[in-house]
C-alpha positions as CSV (number, residue, x, y, z in Angstrom):
1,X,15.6,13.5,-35.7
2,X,15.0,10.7,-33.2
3,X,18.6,9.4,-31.2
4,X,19.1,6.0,-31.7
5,X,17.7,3.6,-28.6
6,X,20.4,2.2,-26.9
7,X,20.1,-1.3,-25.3
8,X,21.0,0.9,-21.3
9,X,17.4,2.6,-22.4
10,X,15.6,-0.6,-23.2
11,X,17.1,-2.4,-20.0
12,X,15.8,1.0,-18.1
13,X,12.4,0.2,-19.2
14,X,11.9,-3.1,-18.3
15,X,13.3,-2.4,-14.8
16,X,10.7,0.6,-14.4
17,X,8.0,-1.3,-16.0
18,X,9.0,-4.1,-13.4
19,X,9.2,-1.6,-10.4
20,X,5.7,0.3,-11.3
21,X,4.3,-3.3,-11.5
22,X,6.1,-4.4,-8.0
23,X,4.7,-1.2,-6.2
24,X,1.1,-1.9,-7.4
25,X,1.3,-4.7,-5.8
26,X,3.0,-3.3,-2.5
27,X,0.0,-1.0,-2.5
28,X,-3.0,-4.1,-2.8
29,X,-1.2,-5.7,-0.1
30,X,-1.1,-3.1,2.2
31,X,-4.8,-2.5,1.7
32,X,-5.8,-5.8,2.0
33,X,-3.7,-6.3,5.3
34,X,-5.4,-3.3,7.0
35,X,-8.6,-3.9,5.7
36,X,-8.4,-7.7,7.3
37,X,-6.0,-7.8,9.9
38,X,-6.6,-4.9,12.5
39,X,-8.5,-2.1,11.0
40,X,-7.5,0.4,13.5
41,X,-7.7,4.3,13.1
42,X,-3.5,4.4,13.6
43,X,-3.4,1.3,10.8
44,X,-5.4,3.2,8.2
45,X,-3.7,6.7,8.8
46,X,-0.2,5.0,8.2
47,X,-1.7,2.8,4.7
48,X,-2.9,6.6,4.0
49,X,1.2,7.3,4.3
50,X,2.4,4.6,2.5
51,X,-0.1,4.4,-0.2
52,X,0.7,8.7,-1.0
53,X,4.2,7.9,-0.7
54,X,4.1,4.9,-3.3
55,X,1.3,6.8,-5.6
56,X,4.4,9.7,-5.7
57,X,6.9,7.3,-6.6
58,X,5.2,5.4,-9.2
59,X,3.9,8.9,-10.7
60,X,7.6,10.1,-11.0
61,X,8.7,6.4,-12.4
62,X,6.0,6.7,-15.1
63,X,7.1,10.3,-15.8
64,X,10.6,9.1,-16.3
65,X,9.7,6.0,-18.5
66,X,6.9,7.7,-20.4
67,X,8.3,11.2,-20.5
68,X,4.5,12.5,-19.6
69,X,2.3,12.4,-16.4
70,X,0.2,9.3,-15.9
71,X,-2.7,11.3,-16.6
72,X,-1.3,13.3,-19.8
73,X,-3.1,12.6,-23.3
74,X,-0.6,12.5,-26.3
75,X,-0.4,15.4,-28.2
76,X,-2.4,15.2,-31.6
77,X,-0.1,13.9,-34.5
78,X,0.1,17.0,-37.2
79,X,-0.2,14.9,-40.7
80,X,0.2,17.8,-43.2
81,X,-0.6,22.1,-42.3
82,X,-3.3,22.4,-40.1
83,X,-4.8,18.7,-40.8
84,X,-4.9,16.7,-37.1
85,X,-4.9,13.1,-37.2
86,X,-7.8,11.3,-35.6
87,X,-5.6,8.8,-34.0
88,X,-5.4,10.7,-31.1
89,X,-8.6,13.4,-30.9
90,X,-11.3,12.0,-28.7
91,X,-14.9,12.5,-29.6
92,X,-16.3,14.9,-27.4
């Protein structure tokens, strides 16, 4: 049985949901800058840094809010014994 969601949870989400959105946008900035500003070698290795750095964060955020990997397909709903729902089976 599913615990009840407490209103801490929902708060958590919106903040996560806010900071995955804010770090996006970190990210889009920085590229821009380096792309228009000065695109040096030394520029474009440290927008490499921040960009992996970010990319780590925001994977772990999601992983926290989600509970799965940004990448990770549900798992397929089990309606009755052995019957899979085709909600969530792609066509292959």
């Amino acid at each position: 049985m599913a615990r009840p969601v407490s209103s801490f949870d929902c708060i958590a989400r919106i903040w996560d949901a806010a900071i995955l959105l804010g770090l996006e946008f970190l990210v889009a900035g920085d590229i821009i800058r380096t792309v228009v500003v000065d695109p040096t070698f030394n520029n474009v290795l440290v927008l490499g840094l921040i960009v992996l750095i970010r990319t780590f964060l925001s994977m772990s955020l999601q992983l926290e809010l989600e509970g799965r990997w940004p990448l990770q397909h549900d798992p397929p709903k089990v309606k009755n014994q052995g019957e899979v729902s085709s909600a969530n089976v792609r066509d292959e």
